[in-house]
Structures are given as structure tokens and as C-alpha cells.
HTML snippet that shows the backbone in 3Dmol.js (N, CA, C, O; Angstrom):
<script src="https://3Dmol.org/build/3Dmol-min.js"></script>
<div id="view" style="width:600px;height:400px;position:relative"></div>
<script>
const pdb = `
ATOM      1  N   UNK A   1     -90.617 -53.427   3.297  1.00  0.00           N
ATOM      2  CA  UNK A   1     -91.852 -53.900   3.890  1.00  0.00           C
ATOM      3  C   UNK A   1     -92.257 -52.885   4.951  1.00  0.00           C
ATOM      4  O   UNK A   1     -91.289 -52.421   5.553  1.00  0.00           O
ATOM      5  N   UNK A   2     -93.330 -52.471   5.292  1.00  0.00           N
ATOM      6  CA  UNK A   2     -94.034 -51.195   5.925  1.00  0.00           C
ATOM      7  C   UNK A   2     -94.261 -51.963   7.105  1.00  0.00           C
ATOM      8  O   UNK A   2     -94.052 -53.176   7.127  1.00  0.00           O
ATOM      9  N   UNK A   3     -94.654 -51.356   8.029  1.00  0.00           N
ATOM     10  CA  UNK A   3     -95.032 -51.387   9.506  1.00  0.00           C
ATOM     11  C   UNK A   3     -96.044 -52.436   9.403  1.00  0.00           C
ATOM     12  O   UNK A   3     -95.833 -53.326  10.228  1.00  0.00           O
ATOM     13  N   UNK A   4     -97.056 -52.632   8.680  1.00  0.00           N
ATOM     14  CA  UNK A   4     -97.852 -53.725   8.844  1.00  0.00           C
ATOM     15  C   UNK A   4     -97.492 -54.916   8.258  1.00  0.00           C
ATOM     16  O   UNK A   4     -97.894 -55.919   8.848  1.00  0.00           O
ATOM     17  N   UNK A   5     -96.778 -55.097   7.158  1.00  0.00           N
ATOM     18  CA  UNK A   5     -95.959 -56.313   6.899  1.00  0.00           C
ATOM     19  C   UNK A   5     -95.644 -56.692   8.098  1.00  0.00           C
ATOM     20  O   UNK A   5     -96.062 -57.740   8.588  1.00  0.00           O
ATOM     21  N   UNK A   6     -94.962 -55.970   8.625  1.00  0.00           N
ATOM     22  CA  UNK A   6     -94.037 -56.846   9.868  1.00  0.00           C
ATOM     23  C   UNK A   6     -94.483 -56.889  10.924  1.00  0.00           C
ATOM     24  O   UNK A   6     -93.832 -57.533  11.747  1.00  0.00           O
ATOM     25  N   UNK A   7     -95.451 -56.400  11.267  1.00  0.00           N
ATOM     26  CA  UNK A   7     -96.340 -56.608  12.686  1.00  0.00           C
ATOM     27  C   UNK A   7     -97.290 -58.155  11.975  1.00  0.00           C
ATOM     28  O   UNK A   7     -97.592 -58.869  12.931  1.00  0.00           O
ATOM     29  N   UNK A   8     -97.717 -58.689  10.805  1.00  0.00           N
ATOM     30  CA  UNK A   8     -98.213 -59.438  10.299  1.00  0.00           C
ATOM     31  C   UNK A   8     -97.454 -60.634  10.419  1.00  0.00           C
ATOM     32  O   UNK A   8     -97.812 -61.673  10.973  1.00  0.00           O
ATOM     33  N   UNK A   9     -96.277 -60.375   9.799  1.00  0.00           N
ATOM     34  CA  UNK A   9     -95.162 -61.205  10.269  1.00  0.00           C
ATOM     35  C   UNK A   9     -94.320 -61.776  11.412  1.00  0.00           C
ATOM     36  O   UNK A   9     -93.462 -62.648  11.546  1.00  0.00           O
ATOM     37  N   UNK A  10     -95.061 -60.738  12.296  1.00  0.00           N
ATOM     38  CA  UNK A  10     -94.275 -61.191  13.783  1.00  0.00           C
ATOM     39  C   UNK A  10     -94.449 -62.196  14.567  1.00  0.00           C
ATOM     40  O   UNK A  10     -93.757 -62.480  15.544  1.00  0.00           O
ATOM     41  N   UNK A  11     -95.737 -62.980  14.003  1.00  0.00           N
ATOM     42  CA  UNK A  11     -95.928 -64.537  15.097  1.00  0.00           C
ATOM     43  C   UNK A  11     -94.878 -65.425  14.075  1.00  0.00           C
ATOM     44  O   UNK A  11     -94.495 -66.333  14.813  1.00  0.00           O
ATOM     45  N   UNK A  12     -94.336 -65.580  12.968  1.00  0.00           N
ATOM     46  CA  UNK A  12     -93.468 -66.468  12.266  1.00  0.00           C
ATOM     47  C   UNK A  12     -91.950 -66.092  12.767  1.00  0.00           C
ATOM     48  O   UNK A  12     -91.087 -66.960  12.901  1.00  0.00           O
ATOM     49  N   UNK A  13     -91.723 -64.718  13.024  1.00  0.00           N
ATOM     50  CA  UNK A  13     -90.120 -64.773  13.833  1.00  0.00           C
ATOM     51  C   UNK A  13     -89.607 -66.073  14.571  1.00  0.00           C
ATOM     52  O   UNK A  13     -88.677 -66.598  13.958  1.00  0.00           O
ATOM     53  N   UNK A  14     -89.898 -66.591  15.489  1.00  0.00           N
ATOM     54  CA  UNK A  14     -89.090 -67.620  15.901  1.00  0.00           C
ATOM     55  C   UNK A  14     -89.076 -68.534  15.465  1.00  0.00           C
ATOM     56  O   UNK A  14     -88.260 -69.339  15.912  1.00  0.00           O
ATOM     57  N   UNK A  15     -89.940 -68.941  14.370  1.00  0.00           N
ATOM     58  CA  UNK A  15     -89.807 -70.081  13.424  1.00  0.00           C
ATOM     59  C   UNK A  15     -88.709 -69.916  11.950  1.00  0.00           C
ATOM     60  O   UNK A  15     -88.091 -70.847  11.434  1.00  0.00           O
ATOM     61  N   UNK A  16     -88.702 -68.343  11.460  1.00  0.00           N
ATOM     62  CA  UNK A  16     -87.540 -68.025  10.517  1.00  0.00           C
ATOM     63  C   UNK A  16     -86.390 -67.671  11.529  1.00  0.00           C
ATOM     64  O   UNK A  16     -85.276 -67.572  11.015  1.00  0.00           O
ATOM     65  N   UNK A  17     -86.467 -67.496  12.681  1.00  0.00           N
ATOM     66  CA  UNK A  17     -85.026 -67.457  13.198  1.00  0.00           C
ATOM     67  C   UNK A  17     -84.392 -68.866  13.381  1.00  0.00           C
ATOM     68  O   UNK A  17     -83.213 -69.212  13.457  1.00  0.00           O
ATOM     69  N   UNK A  18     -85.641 -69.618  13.431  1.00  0.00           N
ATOM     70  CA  UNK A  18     -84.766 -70.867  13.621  1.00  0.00           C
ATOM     71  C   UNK A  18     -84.383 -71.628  12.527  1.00  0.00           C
ATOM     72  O   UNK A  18     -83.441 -72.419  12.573  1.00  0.00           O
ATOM     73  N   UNK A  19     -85.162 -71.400  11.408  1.00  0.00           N
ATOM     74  CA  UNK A  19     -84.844 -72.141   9.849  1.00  0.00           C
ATOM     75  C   UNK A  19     -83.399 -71.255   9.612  1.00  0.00           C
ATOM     76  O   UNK A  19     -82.479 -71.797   9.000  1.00  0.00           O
ATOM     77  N   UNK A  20     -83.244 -69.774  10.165  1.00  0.00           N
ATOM     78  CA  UNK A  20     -81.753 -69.008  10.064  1.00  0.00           C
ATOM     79  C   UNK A  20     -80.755 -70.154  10.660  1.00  0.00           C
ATOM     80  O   UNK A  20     -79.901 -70.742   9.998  1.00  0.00           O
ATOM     81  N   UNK A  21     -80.947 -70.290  11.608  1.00  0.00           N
ATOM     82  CA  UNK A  21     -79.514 -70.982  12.805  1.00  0.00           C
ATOM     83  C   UNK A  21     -79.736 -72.546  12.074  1.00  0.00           C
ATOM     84  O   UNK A  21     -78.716 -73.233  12.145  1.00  0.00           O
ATOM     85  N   UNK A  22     -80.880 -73.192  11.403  1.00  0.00           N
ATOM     86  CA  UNK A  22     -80.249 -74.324  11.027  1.00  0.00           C
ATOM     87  C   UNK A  22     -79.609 -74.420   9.841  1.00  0.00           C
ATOM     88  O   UNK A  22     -78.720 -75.252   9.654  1.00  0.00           O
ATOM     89  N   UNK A  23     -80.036 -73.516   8.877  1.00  0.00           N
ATOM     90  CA  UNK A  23     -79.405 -73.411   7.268  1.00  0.00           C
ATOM     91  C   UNK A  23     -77.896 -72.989   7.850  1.00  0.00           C
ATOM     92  O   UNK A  23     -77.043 -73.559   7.169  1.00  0.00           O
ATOM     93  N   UNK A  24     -77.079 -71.845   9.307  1.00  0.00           N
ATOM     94  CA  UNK A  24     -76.372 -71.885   9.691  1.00  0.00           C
ATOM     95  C   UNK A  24     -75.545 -73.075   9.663  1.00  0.00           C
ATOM     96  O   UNK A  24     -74.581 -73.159   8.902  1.00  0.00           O
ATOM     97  N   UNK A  25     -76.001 -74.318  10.738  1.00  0.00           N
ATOM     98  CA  UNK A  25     -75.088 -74.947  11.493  1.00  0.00           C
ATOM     99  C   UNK A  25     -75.583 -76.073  10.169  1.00  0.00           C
ATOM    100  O   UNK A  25     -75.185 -77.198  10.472  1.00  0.00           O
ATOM    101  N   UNK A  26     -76.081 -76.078   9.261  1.00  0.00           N
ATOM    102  CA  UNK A  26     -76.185 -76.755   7.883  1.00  0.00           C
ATOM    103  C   UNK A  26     -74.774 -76.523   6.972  1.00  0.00           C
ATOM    104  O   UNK A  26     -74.051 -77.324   6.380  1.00  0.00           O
ATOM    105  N   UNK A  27     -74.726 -75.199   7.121  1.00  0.00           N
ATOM    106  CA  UNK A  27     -73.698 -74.582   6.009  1.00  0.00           C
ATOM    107  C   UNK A  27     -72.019 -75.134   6.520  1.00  0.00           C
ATOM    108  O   UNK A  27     -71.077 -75.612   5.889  1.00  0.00           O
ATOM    109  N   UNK A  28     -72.293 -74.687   8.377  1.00  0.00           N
ATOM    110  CA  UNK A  28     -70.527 -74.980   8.912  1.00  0.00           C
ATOM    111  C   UNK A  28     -70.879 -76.464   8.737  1.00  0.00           C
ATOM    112  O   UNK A  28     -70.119 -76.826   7.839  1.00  0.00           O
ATOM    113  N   UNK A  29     -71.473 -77.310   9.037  1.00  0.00           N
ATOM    114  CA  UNK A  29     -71.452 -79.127   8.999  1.00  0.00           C
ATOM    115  C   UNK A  29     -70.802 -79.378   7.696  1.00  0.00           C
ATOM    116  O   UNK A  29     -69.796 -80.081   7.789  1.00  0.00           O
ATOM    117  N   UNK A  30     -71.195 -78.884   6.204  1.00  0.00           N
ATOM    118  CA  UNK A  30     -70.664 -79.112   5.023  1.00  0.00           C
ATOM    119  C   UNK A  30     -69.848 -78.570   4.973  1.00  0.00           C
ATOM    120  O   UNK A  30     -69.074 -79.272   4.322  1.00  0.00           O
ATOM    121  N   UNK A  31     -69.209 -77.401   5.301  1.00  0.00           N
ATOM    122  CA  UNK A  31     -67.720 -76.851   5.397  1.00  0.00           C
ATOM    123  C   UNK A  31     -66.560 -78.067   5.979  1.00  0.00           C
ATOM    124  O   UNK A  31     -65.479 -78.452   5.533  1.00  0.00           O
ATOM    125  N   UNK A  32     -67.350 -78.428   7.155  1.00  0.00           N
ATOM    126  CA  UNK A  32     -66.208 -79.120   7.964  1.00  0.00           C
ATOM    127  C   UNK A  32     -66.434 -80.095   7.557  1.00  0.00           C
ATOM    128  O   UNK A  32     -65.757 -80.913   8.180  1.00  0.00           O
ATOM    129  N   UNK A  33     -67.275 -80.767   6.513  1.00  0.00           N
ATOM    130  CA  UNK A  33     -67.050 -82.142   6.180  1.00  0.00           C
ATOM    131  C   UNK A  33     -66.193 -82.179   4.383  1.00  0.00           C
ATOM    132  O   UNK A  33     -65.748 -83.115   3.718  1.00  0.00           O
ATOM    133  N   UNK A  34     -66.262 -80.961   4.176  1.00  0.00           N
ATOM    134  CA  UNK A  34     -65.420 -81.274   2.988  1.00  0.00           C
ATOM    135  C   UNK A  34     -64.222 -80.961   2.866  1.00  0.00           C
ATOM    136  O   UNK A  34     -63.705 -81.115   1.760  1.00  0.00           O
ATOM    137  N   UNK A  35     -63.151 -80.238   4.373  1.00  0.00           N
ATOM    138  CA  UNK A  35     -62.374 -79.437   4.406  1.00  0.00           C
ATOM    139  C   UNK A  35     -61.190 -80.384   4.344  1.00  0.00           C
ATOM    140  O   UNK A  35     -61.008 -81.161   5.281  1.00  0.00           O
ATOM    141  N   UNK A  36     -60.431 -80.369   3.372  1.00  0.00           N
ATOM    142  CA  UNK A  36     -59.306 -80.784   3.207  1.00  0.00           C
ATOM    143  C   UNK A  36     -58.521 -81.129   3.912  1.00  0.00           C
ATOM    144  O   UNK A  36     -57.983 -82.236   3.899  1.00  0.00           O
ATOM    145  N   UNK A  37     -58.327 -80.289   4.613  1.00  0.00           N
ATOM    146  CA  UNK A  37     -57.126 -81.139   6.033  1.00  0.00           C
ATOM    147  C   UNK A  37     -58.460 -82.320   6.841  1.00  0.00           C
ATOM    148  O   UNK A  37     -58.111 -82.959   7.834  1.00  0.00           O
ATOM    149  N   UNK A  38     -59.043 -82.385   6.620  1.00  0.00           N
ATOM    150  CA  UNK A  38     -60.058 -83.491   7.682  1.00  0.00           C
ATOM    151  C   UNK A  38     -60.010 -84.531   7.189  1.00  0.00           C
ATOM    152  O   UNK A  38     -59.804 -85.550   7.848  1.00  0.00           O
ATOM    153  N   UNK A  39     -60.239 -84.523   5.558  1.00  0.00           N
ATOM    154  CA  UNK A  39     -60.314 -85.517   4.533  1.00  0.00           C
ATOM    155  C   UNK A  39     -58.831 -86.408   4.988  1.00  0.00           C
ATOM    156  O   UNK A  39     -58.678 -87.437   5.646  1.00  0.00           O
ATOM    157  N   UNK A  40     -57.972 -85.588   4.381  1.00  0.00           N
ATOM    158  CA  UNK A  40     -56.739 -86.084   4.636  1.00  0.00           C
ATOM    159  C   UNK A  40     -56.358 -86.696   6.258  1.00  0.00           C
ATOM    160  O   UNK A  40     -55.981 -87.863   6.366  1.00  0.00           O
ATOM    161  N   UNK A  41     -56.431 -86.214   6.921  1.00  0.00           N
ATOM    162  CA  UNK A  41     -56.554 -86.728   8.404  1.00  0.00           C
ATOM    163  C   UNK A  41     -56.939 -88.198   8.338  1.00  0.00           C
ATOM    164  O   UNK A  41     -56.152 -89.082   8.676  1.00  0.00           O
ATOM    165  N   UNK A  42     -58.426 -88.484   7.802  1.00  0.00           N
ATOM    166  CA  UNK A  42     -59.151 -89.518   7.733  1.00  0.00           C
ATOM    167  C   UNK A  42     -58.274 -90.367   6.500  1.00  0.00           C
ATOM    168  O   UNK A  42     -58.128 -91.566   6.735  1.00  0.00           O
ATOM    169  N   UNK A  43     -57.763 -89.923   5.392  1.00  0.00           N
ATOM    170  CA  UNK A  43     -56.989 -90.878   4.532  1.00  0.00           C
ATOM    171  C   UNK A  43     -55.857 -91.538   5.493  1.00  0.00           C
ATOM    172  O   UNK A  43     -55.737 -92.746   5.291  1.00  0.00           O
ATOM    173  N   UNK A  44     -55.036 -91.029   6.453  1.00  0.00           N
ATOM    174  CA  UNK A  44     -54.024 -90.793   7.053  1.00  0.00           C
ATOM    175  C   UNK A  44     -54.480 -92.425   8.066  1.00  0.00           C
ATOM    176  O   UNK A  44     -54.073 -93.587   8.052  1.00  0.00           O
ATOM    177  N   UNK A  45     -55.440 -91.708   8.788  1.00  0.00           N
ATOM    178  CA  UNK A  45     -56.281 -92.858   9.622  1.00  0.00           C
ATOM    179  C   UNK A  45     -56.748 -94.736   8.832  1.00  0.00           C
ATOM    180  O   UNK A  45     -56.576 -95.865   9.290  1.00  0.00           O
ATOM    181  N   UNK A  46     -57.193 -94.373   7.880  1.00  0.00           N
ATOM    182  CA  UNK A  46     -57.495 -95.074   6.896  1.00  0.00           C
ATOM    183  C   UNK A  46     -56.285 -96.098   6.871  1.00  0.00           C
ATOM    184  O   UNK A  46     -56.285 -97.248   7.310  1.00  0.00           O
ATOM    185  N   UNK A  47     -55.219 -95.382   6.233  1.00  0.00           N
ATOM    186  CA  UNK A  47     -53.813 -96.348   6.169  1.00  0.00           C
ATOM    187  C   UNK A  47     -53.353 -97.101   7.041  1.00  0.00           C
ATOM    188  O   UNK A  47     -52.966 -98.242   6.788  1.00  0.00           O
ATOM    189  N   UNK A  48     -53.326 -96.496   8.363  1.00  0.00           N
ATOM    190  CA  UNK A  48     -53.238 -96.625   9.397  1.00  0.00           C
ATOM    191  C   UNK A  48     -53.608 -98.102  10.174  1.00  0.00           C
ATOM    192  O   UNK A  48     -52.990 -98.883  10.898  1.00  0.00           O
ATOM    193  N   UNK A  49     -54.809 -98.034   9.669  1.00  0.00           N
ATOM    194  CA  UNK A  49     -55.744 -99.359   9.888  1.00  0.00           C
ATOM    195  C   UNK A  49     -55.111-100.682   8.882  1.00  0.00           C
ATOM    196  O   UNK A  49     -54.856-101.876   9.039  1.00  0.00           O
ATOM    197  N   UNK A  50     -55.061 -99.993   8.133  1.00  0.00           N
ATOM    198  CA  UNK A  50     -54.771-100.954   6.461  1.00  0.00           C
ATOM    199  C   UNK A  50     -53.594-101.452   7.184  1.00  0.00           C
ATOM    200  O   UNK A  50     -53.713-102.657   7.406  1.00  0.00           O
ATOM    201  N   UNK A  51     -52.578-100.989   7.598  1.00  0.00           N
ATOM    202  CA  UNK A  51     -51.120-101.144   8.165  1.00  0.00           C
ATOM    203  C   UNK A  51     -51.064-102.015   8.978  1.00  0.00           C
ATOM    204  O   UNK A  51     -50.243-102.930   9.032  1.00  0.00           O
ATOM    205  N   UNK A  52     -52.766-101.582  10.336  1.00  0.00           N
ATOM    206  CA  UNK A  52     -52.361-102.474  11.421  1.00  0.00           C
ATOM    207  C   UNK A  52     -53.487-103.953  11.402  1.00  0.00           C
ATOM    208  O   UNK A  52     -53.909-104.472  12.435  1.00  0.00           O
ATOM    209  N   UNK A  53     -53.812-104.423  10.031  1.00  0.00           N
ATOM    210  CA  UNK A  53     -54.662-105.244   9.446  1.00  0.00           C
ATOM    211  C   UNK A  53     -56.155-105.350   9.821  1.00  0.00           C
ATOM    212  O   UNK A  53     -56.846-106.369   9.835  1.00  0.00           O
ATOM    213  N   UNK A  54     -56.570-103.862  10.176  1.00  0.00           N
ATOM    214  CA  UNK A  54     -57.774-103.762  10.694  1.00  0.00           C
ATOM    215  C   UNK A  54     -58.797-104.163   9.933  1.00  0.00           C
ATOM    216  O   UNK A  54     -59.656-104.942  10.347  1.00  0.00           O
ATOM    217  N   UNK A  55     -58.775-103.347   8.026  1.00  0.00           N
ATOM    218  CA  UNK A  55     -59.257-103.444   7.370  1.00  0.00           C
ATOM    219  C   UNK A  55     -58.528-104.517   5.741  1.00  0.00           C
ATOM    220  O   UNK A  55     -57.379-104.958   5.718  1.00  0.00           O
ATOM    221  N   UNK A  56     -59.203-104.637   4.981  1.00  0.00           N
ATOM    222  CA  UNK A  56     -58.031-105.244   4.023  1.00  0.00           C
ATOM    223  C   UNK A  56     -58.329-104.332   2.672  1.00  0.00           C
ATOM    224  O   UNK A  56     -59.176-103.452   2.526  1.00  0.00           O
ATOM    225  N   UNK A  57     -57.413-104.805   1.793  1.00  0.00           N
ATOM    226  CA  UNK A  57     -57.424-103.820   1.086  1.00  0.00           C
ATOM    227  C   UNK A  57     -58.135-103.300   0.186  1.00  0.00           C
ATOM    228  O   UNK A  57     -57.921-102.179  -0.276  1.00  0.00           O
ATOM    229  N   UNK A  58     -59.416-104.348  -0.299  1.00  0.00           N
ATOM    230  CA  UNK A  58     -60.869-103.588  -0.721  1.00  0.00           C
ATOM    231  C   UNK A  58     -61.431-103.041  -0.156  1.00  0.00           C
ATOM    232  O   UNK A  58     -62.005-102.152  -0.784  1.00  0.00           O
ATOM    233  N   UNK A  59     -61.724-103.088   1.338  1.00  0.00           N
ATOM    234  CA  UNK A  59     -62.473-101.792   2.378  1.00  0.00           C
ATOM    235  C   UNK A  59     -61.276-100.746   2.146  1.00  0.00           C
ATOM    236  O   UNK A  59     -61.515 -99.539   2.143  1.00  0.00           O
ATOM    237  N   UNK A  60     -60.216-101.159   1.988  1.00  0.00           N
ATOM    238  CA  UNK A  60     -59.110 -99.331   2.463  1.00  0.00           C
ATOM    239  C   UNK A  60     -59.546 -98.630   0.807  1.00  0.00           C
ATOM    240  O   UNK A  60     -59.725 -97.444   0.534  1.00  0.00           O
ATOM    241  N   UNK A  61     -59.623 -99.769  -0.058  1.00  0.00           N
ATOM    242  CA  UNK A  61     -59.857 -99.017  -1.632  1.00  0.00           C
ATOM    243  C   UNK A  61     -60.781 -98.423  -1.574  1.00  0.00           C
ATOM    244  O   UNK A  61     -60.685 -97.260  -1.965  1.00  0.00           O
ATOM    245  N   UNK A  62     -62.120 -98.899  -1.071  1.00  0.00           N
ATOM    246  CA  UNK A  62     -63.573 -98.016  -1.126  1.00  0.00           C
ATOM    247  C   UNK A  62     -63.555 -97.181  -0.158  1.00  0.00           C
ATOM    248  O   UNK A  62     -64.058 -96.100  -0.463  1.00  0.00           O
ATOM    249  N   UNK A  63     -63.232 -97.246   0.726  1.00  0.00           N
ATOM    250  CA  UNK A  63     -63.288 -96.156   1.898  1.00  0.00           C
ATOM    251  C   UNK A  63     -62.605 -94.529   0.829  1.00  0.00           C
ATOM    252  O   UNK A  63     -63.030 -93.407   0.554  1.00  0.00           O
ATOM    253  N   UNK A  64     -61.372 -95.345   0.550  1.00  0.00           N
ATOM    254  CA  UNK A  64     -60.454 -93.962  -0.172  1.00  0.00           C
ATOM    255  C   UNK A  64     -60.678 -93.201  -1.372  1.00  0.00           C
ATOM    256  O   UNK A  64     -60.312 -92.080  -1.726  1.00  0.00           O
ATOM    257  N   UNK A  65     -61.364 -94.089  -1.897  1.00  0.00           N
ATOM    258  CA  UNK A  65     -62.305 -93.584  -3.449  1.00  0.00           C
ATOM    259  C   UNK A  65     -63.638 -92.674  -2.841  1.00  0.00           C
ATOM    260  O   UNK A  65     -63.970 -91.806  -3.649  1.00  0.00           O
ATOM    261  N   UNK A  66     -64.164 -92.685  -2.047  1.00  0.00           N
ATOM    262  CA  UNK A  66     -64.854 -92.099  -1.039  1.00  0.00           C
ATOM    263  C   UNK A  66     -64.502 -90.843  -0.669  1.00  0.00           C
ATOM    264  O   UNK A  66     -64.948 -89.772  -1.080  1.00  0.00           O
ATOM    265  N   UNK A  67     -63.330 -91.150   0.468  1.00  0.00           N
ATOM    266  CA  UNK A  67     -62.856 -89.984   0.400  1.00  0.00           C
ATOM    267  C   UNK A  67     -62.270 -88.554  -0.696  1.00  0.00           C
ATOM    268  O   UNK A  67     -62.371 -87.333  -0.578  1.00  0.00           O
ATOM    269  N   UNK A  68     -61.563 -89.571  -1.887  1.00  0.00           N
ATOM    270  CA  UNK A  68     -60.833 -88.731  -2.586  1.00  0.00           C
ATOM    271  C   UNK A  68     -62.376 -88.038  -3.315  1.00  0.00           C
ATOM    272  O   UNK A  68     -62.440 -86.857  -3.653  1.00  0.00           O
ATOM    273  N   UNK A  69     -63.276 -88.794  -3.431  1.00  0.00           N
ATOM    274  CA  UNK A  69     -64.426 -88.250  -4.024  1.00  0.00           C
ATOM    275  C   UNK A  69     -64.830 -86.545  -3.468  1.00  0.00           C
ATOM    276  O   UNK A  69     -64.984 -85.459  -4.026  1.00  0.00           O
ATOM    277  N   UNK A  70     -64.898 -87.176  -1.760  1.00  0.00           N
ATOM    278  CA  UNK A  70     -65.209 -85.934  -1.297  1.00  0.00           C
ATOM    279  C   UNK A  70     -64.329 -84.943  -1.283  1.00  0.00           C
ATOM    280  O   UNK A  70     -64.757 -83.807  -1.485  1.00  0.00           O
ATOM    281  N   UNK A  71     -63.257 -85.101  -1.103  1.00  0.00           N
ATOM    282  CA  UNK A  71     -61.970 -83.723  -0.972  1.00  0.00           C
ATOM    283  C   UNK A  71     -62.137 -83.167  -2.548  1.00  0.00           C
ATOM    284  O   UNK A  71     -61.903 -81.971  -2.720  1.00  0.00           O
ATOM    285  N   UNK A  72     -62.539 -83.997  -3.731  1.00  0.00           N
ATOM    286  CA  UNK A  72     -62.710 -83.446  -4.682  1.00  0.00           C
ATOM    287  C   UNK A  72     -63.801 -82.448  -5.367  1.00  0.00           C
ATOM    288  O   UNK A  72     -63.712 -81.797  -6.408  1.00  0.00           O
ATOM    289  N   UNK A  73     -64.846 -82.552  -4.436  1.00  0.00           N
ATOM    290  CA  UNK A  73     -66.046 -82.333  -4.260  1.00  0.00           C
ATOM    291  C   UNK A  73     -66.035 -80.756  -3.700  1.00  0.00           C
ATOM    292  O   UNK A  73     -66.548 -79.699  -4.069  1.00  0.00           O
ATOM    293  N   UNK A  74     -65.143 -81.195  -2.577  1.00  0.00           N
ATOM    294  CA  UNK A  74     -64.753 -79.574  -1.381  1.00  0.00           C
ATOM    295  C   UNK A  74     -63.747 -78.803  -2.415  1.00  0.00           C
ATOM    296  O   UNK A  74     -63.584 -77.585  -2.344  1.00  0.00           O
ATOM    297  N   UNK A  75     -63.132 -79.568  -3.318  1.00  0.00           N
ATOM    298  CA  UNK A  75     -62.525 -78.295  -3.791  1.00  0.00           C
ATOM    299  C   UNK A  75     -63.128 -77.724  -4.654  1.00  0.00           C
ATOM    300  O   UNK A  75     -63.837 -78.376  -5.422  1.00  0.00           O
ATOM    301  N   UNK A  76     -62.995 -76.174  -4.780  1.00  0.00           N
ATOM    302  CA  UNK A  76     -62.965 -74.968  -5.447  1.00  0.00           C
ATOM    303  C   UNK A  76     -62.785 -75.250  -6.943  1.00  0.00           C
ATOM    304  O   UNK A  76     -61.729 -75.646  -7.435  1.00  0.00           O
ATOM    305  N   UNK A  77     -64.219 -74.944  -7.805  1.00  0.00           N
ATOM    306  CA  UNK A  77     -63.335 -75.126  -9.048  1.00  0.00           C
ATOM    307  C   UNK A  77     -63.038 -73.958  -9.755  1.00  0.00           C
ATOM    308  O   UNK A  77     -63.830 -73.034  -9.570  1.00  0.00           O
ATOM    309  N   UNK A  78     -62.130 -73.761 -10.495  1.00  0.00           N
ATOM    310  CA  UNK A  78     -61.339 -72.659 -10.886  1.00  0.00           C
ATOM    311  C   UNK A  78     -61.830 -72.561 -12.498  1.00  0.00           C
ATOM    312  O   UNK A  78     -61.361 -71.694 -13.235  1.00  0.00           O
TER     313      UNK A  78
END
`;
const viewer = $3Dmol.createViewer("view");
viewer.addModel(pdb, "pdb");
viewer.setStyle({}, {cartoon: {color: "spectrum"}});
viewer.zoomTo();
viewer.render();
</script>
């Protein structure tokens, strides 16, 4: 793009810098929500509850079908 493209373009800079930093903190939010050790953390938590009769055992079933959904989701397919 030549010198006048981008002098044309220069009142939209802080509006594509900012669609940059949110597709950013878009991309790490879905990282850290599908990341395996978190998932598991939260299964961990999950039981936890189930154990100390917080929840019973159709909320611990759907909660965990949930989860396993998502850790399955975050993983990599090969």
C-alpha cells in the first residue's frame, strides 16, 4: 500500500488497533478456557462438592459432561 493508502487510512488506526487487542485478549480468553489443566482443576472441584453434598449427582453428571465436552474440544486433533 503506497503513501496515500495510508495517510487515507490513518483516521481508522485506533479503531483497527483496537479490533487488534480485542481479537488478542479474545484468542488468550479461549486458550485459557479450554486448557486442560483448568478443565481438570474444575472436574477436581466438581467432585469435591459432590463429596461434600453440595451438589447431587445429576448436577455433578451435567456439570462433567460439560466439562469433558470442553477439554475435548481444547484438544488438538491429530
Amino acid at each position: 500500500m503506497g503513501l496515500l493508502g495510508e495517510l487515507f487510512l490513518l483516521p481508522a488506526a485506533p479503531v483497527r488497533g483496537t479490533l487488534w487487542v480485542l481479537g488478542r485478549v479474545a484468542a488468550e480468553a479461549e486458550r485459557q478456557y479450554y486448557d486442560p489443566s483448568a478443565v481438570q482443576r474444575e472436574l477436581a472441584l466438581l467432585e469435591e462438592r459432590l463429596e461434600a453434598g453440595e451438589i447431587d449427582e445429576a448436577e455433578f453428571d451435567r456439570r462433567e459432561d460439560e466439562l469433558l465436552d470442553r477439554l475435548e474440544k481444547g484438544t488438538p486433533s491429530t
